[in-house]
ROKOLKE-283013 format. One record per atom (N, C-alpha, C, O): residue in one letter; x negated, y, z. Coordinates in pm, whole numbers, plus 50000, padded with zeros to 5 digits. Example, Ala and Ser with C-alpha at 12.3 -4.5 7.8 and 13.67 -1.06 7.14 Angstrom:
<nodes>
A486814943150780/A487704955050780/A486804967050780/A485764966850846/S487154977550708/S486334989450714/S487105000350787/S486595011450804/
</nodes>
This chain:
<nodes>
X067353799026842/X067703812826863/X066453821026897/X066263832226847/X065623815326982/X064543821027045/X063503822326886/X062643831026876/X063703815126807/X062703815926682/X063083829626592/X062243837326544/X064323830726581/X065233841026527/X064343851326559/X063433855326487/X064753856926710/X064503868726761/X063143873626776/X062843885526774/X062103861126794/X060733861726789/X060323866526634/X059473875326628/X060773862026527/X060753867326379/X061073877626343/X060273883126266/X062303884926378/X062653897226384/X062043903226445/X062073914026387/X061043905026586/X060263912926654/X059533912926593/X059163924426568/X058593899826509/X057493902026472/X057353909226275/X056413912226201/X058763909326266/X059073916526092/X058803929726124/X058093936526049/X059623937626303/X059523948926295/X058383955126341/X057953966626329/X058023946326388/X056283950926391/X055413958026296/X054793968726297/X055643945326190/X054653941926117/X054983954826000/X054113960725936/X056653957625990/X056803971025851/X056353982625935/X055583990725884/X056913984826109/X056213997126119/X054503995226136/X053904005226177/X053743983526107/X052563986926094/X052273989925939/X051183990625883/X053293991125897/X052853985625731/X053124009325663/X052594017725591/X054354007625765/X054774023125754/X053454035025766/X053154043925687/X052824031125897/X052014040625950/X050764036725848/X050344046825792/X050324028925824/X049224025925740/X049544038225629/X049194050025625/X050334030325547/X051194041425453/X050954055125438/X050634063325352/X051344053925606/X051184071825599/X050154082825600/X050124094625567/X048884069625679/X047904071725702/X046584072425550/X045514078425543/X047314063525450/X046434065725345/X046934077525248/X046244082625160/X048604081725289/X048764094625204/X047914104725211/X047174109825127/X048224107925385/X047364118025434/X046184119925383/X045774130325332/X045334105225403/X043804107025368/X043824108625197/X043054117425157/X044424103125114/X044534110124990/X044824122824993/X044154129324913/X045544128825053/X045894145025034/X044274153225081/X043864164025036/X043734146125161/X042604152725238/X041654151525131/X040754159925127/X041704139525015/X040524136924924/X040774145424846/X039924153924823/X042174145824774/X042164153924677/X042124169424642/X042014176724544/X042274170024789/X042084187424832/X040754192524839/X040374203724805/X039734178024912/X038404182824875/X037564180124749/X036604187424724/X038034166224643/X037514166324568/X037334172624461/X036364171224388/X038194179524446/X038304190924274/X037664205224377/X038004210624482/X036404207524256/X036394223724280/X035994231624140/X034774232724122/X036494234824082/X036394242323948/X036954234523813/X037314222823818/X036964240923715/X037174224423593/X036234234323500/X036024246123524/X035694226723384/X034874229423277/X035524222423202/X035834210623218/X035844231623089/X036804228122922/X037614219422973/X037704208522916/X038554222223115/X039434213123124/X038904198923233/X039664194523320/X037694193923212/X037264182823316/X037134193523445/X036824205223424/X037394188223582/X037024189123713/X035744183723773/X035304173223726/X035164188923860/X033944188923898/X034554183724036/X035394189324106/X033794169224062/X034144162524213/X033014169324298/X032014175924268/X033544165324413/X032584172524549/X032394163324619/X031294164524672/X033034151924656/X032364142124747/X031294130124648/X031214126524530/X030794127824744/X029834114324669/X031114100624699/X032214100624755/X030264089624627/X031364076724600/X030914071024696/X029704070224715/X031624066824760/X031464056524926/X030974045324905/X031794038024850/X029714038924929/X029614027224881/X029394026024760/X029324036524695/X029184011124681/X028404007324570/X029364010824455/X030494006224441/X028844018124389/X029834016624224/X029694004824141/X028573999924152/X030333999624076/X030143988123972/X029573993823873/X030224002223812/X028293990923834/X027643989523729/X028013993123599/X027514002123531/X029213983123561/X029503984123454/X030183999123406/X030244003323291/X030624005223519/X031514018023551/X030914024923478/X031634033523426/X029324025523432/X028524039123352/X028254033823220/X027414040023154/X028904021423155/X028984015123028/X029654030222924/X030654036622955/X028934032422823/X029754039722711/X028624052922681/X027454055922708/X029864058722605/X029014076422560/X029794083922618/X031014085222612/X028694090922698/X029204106622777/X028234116722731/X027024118222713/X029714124722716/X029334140222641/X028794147422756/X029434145022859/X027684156522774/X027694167122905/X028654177722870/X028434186922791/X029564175922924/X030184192022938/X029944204423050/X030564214923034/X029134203023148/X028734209623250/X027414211023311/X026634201623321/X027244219023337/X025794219623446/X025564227823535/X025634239823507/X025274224223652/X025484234423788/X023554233123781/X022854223623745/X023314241623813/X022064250123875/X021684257324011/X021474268024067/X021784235624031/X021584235724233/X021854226024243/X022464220224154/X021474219624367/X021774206824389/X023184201224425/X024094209524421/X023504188524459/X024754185524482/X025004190424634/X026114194224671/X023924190124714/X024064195124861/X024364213324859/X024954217524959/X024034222524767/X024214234624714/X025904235024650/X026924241524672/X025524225524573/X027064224224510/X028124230024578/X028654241024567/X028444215924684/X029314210224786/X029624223524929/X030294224125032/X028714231924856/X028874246125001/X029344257524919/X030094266024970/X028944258424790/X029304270724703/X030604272924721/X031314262924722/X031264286024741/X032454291524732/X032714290824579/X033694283924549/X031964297224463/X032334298624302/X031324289124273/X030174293424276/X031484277024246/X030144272224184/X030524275323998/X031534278223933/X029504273423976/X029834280523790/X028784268323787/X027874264123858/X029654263823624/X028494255023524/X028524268123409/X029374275423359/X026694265623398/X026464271923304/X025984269123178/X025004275123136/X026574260423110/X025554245923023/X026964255222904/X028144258422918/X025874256522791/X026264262222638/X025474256322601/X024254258222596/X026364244922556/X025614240322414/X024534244122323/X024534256222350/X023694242822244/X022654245722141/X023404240422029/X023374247721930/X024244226822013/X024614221821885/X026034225821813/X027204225821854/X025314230021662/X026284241921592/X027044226121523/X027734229821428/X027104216221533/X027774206621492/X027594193621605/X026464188821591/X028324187321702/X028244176521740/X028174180821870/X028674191821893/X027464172621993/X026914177622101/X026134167422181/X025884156022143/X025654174622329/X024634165322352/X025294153822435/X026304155522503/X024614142022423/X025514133022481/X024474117922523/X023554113322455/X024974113022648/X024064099022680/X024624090422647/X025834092522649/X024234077322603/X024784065222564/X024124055122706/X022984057222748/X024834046622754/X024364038322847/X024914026022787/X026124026722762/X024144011422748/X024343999822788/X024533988022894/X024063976822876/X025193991422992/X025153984923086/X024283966523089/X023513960223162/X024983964922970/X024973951522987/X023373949822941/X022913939922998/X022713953922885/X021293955922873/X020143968222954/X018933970422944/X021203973923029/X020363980623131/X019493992023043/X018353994623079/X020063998122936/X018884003822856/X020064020422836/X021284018922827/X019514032722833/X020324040622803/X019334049622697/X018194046922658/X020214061222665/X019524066422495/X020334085222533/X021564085622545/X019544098022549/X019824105322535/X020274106922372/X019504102222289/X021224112022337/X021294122322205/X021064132622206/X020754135422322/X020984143922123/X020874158222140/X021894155621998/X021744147021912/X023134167922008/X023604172121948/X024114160921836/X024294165121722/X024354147321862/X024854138521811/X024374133321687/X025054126321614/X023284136521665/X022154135121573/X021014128721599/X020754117121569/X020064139421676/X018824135521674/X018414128421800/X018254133021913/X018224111921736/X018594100021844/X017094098221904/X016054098721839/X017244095722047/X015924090122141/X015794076322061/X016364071621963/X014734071722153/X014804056622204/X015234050322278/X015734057522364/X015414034822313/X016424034622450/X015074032422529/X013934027822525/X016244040422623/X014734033122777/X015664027322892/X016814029022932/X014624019922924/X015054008623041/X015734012623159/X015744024923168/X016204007923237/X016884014523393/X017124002123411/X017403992123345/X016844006523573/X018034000823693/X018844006523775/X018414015823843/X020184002423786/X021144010423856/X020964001824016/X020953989924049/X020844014124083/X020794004924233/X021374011524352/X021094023524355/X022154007324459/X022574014324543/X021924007324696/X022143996524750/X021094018124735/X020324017124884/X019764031724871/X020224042424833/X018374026524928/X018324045424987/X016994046624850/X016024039324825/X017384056024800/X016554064924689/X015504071524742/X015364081424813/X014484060424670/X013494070324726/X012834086224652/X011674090424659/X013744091124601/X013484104624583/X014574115124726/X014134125724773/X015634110424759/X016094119824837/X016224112524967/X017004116825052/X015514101624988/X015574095725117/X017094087525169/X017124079025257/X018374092825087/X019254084825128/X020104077925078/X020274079124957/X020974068125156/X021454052625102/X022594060824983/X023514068325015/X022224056724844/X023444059124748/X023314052624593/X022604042724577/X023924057724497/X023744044924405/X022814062224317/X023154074024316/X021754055724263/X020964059224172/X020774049024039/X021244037724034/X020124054423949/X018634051623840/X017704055323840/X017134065823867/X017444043623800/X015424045023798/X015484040923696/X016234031923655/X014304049823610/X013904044423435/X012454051123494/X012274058223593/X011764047523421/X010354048223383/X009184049623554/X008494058223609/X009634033623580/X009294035223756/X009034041023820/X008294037723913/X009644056323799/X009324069423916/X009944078023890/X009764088723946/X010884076423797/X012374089623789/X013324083723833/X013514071623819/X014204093123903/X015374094223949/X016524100623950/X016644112123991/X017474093423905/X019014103223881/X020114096323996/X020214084224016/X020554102224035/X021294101124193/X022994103524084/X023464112624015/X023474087424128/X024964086924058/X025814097324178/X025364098424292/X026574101724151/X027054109824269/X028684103824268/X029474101024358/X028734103524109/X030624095524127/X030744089923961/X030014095523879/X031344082523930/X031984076323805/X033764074123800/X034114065123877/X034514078323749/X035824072423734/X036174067623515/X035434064223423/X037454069923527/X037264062023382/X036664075323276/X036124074423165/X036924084923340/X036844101423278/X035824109123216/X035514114723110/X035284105423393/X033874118123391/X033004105423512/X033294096323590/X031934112023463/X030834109823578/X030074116423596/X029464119723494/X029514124123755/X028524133823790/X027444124223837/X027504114023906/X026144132423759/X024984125923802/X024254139423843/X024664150323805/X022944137423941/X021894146423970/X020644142023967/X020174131224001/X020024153523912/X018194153623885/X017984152723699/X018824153823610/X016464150223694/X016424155323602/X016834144823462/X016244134723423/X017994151323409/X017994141923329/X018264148323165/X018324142323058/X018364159423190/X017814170123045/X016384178223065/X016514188623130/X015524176323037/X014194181923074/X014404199323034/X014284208823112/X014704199622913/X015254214122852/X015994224522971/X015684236322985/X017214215823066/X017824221723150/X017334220823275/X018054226723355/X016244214923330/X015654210023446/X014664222823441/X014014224723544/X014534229023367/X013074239423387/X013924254323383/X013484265823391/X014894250823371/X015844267223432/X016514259223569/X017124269023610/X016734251723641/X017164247823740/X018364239923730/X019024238023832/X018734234823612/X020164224723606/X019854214423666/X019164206823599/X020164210123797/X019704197123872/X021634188323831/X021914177123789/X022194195723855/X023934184323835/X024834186823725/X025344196623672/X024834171723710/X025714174523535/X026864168123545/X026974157723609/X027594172523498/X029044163823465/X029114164223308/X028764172623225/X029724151223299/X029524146023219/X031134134723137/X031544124923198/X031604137923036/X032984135223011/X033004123222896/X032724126022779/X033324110022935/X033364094122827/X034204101322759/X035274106722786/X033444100422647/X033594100722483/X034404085222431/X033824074422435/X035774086922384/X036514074522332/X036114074622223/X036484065922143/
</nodes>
């Protein structure tokens, strides 16, 4: 009998710990999703928090189109009341777009879905960057550039710094960027 009642105390324990958890990760989803969207471009959303911890690697595998570009940093970003992307295309057919190989660590700007780079090398790494001093997941290609991953999902991924030279000399430091199926 005594086993009974000890089981039942410890069931009702255990759902109202299971309840409040529950409730506790709605909340904090409602709190993410309220801060993470601020504007959309052609339809994609522009995230505002950085990704907690290490992204998987493989997460930046594929072709992403840029559909966006803010002109300011992600710390500028993240305070703007209107942030505006101001990124218009140049290509009267196609558009500009990065190809990443994960599995060979090598990625390839396009311009306008045509006129193809070379690949160049990278490493994806998450500790502290030494271009902005702090712990997050970056690339490094050509042992002294740096692009600061800021987030990846299956969608979009925002990166910062220079990674269109063309848009880096009017001030486009953050791009979003939309996987091409």
């Amino acid at each position: 009998m005594k086993k009974i009642v000890v089981s039942l105390f410890a069931l009702a324990v255990l759902q109202s710990c299971i309840v409040s958890t529950a409730a506790k990760a709605v909340k904090g989803v409602a709190k993410i999703g309220y801060k993470a969207v601020k504007g959309t471009v052609k339809g994609v959303s522009w995230a505002v928090s950085k990704a907690n911890g290490k992204i998987d690697k493989d997460r930046i595998d594929g072709n992403w189109k840029v559909v966006g570009i803010y002109h300011g940093s992600f710390a500028d970003f993240s305070v703007d009341q209107n942030p505006e992307s101001s990124f218009n295309s140049e290509c009267v057919e196609g558009f500009d777009q990065i190809i990443f190989n994960s599995k060979k660590s090598k990625f390839k700007p396009v311009h306008c879905s045509t006129e193809k780079e070379s690949w160049q090398k990278y490493d994806f790494e998450f500790g502290k960057n030494p271009l902005t001093k702090e712990k997050e997941n970056y690339i490094e290609f050509n042992s002294s550039n740096y692009i600061t991953v800021i987030d990846i999902n299956s969608k979009t991924m925002i990166l910062e710094g220079s990674l269109m030279p063309k848009q880096a000399f009017s001030g486009g430091k953050l791009y979003l960027l939309e996987k091409v199926k």
